[in-house]
C-alpha positions in Angstrom: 125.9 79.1 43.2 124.9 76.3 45.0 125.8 72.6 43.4 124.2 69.3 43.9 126.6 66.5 44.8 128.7 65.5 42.4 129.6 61.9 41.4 133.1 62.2 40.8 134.4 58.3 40.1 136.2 57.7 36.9 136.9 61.6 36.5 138.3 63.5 39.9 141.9 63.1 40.4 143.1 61.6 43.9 144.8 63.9 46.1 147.9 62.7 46.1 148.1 62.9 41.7 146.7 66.7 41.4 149.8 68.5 42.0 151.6 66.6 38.9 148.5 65.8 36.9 147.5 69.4 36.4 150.6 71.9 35.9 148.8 74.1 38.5 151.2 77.0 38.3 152.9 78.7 41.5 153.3 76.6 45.2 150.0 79.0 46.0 147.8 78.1 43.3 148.4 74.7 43.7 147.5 74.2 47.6 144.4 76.5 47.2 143.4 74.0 44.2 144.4 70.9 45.5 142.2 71.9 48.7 139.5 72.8 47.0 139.6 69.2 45.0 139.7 68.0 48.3 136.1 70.2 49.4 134.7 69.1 46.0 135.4 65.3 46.9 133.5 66.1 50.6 130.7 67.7 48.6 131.7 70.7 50.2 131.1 73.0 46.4 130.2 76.4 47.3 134.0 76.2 49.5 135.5 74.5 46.7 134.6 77.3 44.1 136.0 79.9 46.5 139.3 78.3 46.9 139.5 78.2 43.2 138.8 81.7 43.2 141.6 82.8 45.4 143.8 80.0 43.3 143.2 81.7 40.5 144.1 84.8 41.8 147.1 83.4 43.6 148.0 82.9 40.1 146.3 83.7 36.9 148.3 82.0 34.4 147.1 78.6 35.9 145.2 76.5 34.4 144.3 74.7 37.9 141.5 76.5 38.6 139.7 76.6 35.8 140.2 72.9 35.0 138.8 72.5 38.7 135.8 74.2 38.3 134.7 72.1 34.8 134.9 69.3 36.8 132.3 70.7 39.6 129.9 71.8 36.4 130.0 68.7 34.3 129.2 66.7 37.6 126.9 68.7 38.0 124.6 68.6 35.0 123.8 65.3 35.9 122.1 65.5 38.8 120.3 69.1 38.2 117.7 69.8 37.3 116.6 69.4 33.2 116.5 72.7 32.4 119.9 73.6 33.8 121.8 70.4 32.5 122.5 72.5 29.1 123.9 75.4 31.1 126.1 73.6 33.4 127.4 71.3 30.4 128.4 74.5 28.3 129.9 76.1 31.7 132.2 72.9 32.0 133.0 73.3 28.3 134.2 76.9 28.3 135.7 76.0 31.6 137.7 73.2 30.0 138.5 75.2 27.3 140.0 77.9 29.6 142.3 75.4 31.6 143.4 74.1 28.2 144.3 77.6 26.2 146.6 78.5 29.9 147.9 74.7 29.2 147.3 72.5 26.5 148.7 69.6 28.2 146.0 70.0 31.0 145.3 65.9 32.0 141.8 66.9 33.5 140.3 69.7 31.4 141.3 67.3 28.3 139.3 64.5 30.6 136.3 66.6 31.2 136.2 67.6 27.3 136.1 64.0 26.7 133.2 62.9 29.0 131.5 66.2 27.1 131.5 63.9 24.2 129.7 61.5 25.4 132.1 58.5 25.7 131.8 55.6 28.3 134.9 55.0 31.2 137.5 53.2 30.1 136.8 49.4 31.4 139.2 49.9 34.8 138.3 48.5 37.9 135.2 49.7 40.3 137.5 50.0 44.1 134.9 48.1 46.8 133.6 50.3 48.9 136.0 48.9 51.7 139.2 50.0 49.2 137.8 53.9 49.0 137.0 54.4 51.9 141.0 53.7 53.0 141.8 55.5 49.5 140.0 58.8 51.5 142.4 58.4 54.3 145.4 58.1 52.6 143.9 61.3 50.7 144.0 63.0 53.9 147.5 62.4 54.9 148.9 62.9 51.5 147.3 66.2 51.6 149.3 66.7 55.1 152.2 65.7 53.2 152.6 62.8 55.4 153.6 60.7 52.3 155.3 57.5 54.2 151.5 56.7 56.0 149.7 58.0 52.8 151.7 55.1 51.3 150.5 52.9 53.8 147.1 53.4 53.7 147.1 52.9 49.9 148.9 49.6 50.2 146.2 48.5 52.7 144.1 49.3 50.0 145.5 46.9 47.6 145.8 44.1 50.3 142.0 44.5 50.5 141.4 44.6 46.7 143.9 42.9 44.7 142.8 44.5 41.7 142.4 47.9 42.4 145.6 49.0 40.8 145.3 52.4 41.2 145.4 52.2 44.7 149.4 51.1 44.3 149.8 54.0 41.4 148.5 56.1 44.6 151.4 54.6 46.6 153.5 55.3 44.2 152.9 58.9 43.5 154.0 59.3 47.3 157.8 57.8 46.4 157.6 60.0 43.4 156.8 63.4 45.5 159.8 62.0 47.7 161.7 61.9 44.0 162.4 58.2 45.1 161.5 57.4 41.6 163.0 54.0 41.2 160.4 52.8 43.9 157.6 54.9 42.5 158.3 53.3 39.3 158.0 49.7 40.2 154.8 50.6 42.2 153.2 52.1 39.2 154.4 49.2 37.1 152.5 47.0 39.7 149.4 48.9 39.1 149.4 49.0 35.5 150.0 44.7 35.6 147.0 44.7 38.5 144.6 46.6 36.3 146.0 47.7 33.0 142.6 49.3 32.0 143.9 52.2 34.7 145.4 54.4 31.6 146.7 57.6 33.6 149.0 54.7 35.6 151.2 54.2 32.4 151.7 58.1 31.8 153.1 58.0 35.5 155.1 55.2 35.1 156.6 56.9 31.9 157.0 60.2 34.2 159.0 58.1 36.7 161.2 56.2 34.2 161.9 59.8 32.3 162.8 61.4 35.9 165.8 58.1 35.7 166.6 59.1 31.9 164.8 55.9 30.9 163.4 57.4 27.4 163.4 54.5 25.6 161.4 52.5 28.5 159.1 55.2 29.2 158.0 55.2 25.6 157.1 51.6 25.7 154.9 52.2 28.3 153.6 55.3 26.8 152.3 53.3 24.1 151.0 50.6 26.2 149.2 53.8 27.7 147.8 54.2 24.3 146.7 50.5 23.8 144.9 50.3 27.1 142.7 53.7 25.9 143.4 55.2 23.0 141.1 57.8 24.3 143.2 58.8 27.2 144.6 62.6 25.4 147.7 62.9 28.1 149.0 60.1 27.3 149.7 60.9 23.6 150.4 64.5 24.0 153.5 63.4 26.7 154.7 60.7 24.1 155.0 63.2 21.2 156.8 65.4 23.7 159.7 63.0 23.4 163.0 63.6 21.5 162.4 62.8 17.5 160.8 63.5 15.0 157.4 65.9 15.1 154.1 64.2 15.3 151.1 65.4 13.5 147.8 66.1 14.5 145.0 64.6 13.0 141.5 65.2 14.3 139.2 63.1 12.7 135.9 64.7 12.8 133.6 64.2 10.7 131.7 67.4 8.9 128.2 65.7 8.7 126.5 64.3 11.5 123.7 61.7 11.4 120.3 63.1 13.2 118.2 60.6 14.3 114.5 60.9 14.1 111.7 59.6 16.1 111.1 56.1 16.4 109.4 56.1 13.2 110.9 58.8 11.8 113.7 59.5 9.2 117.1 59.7 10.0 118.8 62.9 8.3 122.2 64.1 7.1 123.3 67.5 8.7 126.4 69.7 7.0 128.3 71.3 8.7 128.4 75.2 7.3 131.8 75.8 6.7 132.1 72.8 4.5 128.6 74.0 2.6 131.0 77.6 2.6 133.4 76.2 0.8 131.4 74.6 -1.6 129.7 77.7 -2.5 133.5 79.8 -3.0 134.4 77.0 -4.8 136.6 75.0 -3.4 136.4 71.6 -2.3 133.1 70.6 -4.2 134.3 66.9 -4.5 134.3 67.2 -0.5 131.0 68.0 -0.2 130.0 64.8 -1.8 132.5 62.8 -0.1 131.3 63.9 3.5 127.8 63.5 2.3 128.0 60.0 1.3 129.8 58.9 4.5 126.7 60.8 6.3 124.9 58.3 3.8 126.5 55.4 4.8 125.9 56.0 8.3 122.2 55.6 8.0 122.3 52.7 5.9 124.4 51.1 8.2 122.3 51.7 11.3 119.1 50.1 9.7 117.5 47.0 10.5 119.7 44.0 8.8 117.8 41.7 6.6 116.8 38.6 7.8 119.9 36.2 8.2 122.2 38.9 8.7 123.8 39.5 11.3 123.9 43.1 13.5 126.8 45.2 13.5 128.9 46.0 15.7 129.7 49.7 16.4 132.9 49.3 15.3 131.9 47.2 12.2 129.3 49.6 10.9 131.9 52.7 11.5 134.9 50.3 9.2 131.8 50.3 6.7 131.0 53.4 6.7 134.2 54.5 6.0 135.2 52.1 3.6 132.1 53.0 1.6 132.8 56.4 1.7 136.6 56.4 0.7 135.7 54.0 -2.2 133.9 56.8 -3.7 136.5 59.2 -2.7 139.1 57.3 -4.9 136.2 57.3 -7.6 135.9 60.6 -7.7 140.0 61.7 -7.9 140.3 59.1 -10.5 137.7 61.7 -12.1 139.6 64.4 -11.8 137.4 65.5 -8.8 139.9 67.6 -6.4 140.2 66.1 -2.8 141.3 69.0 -0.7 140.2 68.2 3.1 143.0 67.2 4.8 141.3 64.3 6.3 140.0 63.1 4.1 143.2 62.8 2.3 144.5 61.2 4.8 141.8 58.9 5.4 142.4 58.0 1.6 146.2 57.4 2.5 145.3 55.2 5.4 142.8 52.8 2.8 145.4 52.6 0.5 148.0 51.4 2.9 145.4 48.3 4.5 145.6 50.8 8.1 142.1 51.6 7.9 141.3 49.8 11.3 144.2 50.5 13.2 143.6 54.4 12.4 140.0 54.0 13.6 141.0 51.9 16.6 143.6 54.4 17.8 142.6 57.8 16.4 138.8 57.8 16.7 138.4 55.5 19.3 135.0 55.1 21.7 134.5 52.4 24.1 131.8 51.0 21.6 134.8 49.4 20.0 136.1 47.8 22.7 135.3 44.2 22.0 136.6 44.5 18.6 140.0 46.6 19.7 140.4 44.1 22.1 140.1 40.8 19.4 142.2 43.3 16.9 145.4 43.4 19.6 145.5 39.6 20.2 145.3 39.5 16.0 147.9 41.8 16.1 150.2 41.9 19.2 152.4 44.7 17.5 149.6 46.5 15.7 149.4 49.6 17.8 153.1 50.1 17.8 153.7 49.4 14.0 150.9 52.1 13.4 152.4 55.0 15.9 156.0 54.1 14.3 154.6 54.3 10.6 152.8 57.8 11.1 153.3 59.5 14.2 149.9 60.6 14.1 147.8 61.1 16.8 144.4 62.8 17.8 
């Protein structure tokens, strides 16, 4: 199959982080797919997809290749043509999907099924075109192993743009493949302070501090991790990997889904059929009506405010919505009306406690909300950690 060019900025991995970002499996497998990462970044995709191949064959347990090759597809579908952008988006999602049932914990199959959703980059700074193209050198010695002028060429990078912070994370990775992790440690810490948008920097910062038995540092930047993107899965997947108690998972999807019409159309409420399902065996007919009025409050919230009033935010309208919603939720146990979705239970638990936001902020977050995140960290500079502490929840 022959692929257009892909745009890979703000989703490919460098080089010199795909070895330890993706758990490829045996030394094999990981050359071919690193390689092939390396063909995809040269636009070289019918090569690329044959090194993954013979990766995958190398070793089939890895989730390497197949995390590889969802990359290639979703990149894809935005630059074919519109009748195949369906088909390459739903091959990058069963790819994903692949990489992640081999390993859960894969950084860029989770990355890809994020993008799938829809969701904007995370803020981080845009290298000059200067900065990548010495980033694509140091690419090509890292890949030669020649990690002492990889590191080089990355730190040039930074001399030219002093706040491209991944280019020092990139310098750092090479101390950490030289297990000098001390010195990779400080260099990631540099990058995270130069741009601390750049959220795969504080996961390796908290890899390099764990490699010194650092536990309790590398969970404070773990959940600095978490307040810089809150979207960013890998980072909360290695922080409830740490020593304590269990963490749950919550994923807070709604059941309905707001359909917009045309222009001058009406917006409509869809159900999802498993919640209609249990509705009709008889169970969870106060959740119906729950999930129906959030679905409700959606639309209302997205028309036109009246004159005077002001527009709101994403964020804002989502809070409402919400709020709305788990007012009648309350209304309708103190009815006698059984509750029996987890999350909404849950959601009801967070109302009552005054954590609505912080659970939106950090467990359903989009970059819509980023202004309002932002304003609701300097309002509360211990908010994020006071919420992970309280529930050990995460998405």
């Amino acid at each position: 199959m022959n692929l257009p060019a892909l745009t890979l900025m703000g989703l490919c991995l460098p080089a010199a982080l795909v070895a330890q970002e993706t758990l490829l499996g045996n030394a094999a497998c990981t050359t071919l797919v690193q390689q092939g990462i390396e063909l995809v970044r040269q636009n070289k995709f019918n090569e690329a997809l044959g090194l993954f191949d013979q990766a995958e064959r190398a070793d089939p347990k890895a989730s390497g290749p197949f995390s590889g090759r969802a990359v290639a597809f979703f990149e894809a579908s935005k630059l074919t043509t519109k009748d195949k952008v369906e088909e390459y988006r739903k091959n990058a999602e069963g790819l994903a999907s692949a990489a992640l049932a081999r390993n859960p914990k894969d950084p860029l199959a989770l990355e890809v099924a994020r993008f799938l959703q829809g969701d904007a980059p995370s803020p981080q700074h845009t290298a000059t075109p200067e900065a990548e193209a010495l980033v694509g050198e140091g690419e090509a010695l890292f890949g030669a192993h020649r990690y002492p002028e990889a590191k080089a060429k990355y730190l040039a990078t930074f001399e030219k743009d002093p706040k491209y912070g991944a280019a020092l994370v990139f310098a750092g990775d090479c101390d950490f493949m030289e297990k000098d992790y001390p010195q990779a440690a400080a260099l990631f810490r540099r990058g995270v302070h130069a741009d601390p948008f750049y959220e795969k920097g504080w996961r390796y910062l908290a890899d390099a501090l764990l490699a010194q038995g650092h536990e309790a540092e590398a969970r404070e930047a773990l959940m600095d991790g978490i307040a810089a993107n809150p979207r960013y899965l890998p980072t909360w997947v290695t922080l409830a990997d740490l020593p304590g108690p269990a963490w749950k998972a919550l994923a807070l999807k709604p059941r309905v889904r707001l359909v917009r019409g045309p222009k001058e159309g009406r917006n409509t409420v869809e159900v999802d059929q498993d919640l209609l399902a249990d509705k009709a065996g008889g169970q969870g007919s106060g959740d119906v009506a729950i999930w129906m009025a959030y679905g409700l409050a959606q639309a209302a919230n997205e028309a036109k405010p009246k004159p005077g009033e002001p527009m709101l935010t994403a964020f804002q309208a989502e809070r409402a919505a919400w709020s709305q919603t788990l007012a009648i939720a309350e209304e309708l146990a103190g009815q006698g009306k059984s509750v029996k979705d987890p999350v909404l239970r849950q959601m009801m638990a967070f109302r009552k406690a005054g954590d609505l936001e912080p659970c939106l902020f950090l467990l359903a977050f989009r970059e819509a909300y980023r202004a309002d995140f932002e304003a609701w960290k300097k309002a509360n500079p211990e908010g994020v950690r006071a919420f992970l502490a309280t529930y050990r929840i995460r998405p």
